[in-house]
Short mmCIF file of the C-alpha atoms (twelve columns), coordinates in Angstrom:
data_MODEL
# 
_entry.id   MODEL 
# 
loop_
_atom_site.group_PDB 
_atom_site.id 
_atom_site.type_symbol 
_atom_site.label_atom_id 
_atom_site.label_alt_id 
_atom_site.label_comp_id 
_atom_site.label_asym_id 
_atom_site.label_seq_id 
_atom_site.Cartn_x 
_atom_site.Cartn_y 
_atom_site.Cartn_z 
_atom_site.pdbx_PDB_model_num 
ATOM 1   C CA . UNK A 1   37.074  16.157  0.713   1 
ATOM 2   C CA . UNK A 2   38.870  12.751  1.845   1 
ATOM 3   C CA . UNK A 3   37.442  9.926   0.024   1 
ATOM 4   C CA . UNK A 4   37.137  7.858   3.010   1 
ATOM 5   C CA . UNK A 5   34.788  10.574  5.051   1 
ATOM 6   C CA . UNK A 6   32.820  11.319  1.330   1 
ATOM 7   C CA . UNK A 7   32.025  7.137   1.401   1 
ATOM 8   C CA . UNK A 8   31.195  7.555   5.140   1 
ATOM 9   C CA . UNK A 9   28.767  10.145  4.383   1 
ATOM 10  C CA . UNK A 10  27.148  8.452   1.394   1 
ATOM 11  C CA . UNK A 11  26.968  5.029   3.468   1 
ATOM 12  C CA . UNK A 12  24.965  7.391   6.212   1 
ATOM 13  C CA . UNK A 13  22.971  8.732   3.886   1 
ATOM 14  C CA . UNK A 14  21.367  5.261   2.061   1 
ATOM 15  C CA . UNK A 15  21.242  3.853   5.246   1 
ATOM 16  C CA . UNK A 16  18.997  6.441   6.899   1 
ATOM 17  C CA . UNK A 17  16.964  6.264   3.687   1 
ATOM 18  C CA . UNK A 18  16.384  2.476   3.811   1 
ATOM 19  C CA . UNK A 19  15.598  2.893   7.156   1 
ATOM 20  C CA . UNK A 20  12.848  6.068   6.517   1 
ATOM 21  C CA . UNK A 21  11.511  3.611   3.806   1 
ATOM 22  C CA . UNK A 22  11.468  0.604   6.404   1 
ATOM 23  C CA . UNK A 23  9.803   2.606   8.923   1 
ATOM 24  C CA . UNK A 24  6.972   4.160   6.512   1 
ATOM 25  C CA . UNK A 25  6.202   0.955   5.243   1 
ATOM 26  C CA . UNK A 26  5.989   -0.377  8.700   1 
ATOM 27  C CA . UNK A 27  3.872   3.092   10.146  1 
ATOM 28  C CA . UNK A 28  1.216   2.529   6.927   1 
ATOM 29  C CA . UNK A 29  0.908   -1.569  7.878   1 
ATOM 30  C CA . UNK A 30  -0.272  -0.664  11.088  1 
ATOM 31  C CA . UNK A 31  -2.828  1.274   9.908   1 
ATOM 32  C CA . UNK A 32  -3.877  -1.119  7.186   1 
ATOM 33  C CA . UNK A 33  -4.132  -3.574  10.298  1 
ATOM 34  C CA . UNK A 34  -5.781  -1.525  12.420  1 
ATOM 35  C CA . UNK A 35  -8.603  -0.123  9.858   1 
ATOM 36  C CA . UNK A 36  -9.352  -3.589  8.553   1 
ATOM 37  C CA . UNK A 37  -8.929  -6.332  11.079  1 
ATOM 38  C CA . UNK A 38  -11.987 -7.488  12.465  1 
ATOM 39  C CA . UNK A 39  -14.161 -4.625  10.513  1 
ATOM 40  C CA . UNK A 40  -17.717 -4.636  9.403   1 
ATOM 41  C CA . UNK A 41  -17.462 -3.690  5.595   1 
ATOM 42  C CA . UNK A 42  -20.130 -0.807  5.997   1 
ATOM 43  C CA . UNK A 43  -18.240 0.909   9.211   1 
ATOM 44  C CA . UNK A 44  -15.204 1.003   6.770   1 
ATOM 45  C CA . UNK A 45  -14.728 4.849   5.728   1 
ATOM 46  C CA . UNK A 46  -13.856 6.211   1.978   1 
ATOM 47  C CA . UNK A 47  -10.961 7.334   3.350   1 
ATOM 48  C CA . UNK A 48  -9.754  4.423   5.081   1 
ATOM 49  C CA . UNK A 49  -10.789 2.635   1.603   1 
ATOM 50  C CA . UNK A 50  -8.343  5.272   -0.595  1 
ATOM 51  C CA . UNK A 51  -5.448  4.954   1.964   1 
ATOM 52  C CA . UNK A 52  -5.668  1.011   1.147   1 
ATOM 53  C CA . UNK A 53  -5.859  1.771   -2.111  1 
ATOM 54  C CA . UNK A 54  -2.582  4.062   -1.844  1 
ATOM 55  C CA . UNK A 55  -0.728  1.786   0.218   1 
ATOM 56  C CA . UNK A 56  -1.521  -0.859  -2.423  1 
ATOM 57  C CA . UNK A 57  -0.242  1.190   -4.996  1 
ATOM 58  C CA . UNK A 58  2.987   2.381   -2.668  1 
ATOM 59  C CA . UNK A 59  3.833   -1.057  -1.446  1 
ATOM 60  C CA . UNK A 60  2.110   -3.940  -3.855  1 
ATOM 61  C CA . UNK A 61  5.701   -5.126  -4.409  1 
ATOM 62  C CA . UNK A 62  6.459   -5.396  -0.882  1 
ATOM 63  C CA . UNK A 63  4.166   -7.479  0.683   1 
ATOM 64  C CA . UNK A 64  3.145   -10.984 0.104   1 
ATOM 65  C CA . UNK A 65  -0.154  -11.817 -1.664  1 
ATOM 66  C CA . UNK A 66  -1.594  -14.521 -3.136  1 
ATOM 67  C CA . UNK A 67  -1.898  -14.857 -6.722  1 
ATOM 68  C CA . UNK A 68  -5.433  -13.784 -6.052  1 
ATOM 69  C CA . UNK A 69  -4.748  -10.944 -3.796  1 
ATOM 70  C CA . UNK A 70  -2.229  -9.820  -6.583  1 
ATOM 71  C CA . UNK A 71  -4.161  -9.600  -9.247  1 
ATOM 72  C CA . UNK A 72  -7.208  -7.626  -7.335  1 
ATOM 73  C CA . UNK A 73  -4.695  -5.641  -6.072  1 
ATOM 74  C CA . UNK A 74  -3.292  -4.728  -9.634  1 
ATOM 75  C CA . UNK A 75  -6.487  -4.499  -11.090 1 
ATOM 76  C CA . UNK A 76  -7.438  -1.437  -8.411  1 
ATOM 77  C CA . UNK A 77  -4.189  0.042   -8.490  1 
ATOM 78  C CA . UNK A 78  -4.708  0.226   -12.508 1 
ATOM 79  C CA . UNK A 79  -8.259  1.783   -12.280 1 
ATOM 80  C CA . UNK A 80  -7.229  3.995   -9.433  1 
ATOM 81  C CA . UNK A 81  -4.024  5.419   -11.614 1 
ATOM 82  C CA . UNK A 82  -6.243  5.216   -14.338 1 
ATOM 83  C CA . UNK A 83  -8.567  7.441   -12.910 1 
ATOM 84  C CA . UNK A 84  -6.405  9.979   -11.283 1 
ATOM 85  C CA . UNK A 85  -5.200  10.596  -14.834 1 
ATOM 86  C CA . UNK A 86  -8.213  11.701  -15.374 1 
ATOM 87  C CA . UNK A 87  -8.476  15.584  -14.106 1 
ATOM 88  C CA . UNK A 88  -12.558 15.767  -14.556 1 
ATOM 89  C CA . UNK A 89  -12.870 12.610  -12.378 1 
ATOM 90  C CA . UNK A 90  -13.581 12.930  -8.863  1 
ATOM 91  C CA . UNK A 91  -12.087 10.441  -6.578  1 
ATOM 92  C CA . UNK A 92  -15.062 9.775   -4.571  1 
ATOM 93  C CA . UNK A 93  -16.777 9.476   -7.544  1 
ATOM 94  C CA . UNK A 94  -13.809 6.822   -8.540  1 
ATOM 95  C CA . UNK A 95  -14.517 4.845   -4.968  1 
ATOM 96  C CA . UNK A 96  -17.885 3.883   -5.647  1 
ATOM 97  C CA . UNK A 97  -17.291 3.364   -9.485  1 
ATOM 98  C CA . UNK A 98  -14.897 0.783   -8.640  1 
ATOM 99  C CA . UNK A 99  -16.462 -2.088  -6.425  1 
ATOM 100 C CA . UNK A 100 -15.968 -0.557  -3.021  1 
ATOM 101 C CA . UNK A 101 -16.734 -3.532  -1.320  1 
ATOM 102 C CA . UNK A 102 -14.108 -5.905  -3.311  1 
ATOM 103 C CA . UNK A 103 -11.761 -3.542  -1.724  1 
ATOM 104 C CA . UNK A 104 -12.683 -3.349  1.755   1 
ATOM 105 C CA . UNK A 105 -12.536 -7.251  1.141   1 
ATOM 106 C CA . UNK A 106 -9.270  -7.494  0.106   1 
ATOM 107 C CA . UNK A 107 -8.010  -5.173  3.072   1 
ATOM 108 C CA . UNK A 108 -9.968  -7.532  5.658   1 
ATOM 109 C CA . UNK A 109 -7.853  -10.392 4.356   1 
ATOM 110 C CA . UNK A 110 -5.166  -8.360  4.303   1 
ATOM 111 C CA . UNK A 111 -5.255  -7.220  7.905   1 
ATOM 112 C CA . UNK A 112 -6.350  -10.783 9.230   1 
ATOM 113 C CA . UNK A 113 -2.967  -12.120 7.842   1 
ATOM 114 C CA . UNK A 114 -0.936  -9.010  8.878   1 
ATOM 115 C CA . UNK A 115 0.328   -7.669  5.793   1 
ATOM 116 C CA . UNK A 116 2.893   -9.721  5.609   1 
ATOM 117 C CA . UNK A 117 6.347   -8.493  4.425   1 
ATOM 118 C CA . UNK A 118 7.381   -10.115 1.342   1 
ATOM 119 C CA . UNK A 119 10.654  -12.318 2.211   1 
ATOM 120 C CA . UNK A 120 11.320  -13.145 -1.832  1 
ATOM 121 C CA . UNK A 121 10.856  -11.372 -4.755  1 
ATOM 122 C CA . UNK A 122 7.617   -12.348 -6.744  1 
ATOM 123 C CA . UNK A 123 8.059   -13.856 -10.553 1 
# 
């Protein structure tokens, strides 16, 4: 194959995968927003609570957080991985182990601010 159209296929390619990535980060924000903005911490589902907690774990490098709202964020991501490790652990079971409503906290400040995009990497 021609080495110009094998570049123009690879440059295609990672393009339409940054721009899958883009749009998946931007589809799960919106959600993030739209479960946690303006909620009452007891109409807040489980599940909406584990799709934070996924999105946190998917996307904790992406977004900007405080040094505050990083390290809540890495300590549930670590309990949550720490847990699904764990075969004879059920995740609901994992939910109310872990302080649900430190979570559903976090994704109210979260969605009030907008889940920012980080602009810089974090040190």
């Amino acid at each position: 194959m021609n080495p110009t159209i094998s570049l123009s296929c690879l440059v295609l390619i990672i393009g339409s995968l940054l721009w899958t990535a883009s749009a998946d980060f931007d589809s799960d924000r919106q959600r993030v927003i739209e479960y946690f903005k303006n909620a009452d911490p007891s109409s807040v589902s489980d599940s909406q609570v584990f799709f934070l907690v996924e999105f946190l774990a998917k996307h904790i490098n992406d977004i900007e957080l405080t040094t505050e709202q990083r390290s809540k964020a890495e300590d549930i991501v670590k309990q949550y991985n720490e847990e699904k490790a764990n075969p004879s652990v059920a995740l609901g079971g994992w939910i109310k182990k872990l302080v649900r409503a430190a979570i559903v906290q976090l994704g109210i400040e979260l969605a009030s601010e907008g889940v920012k995009k980080a602009t810089k990497s974090k040190d």
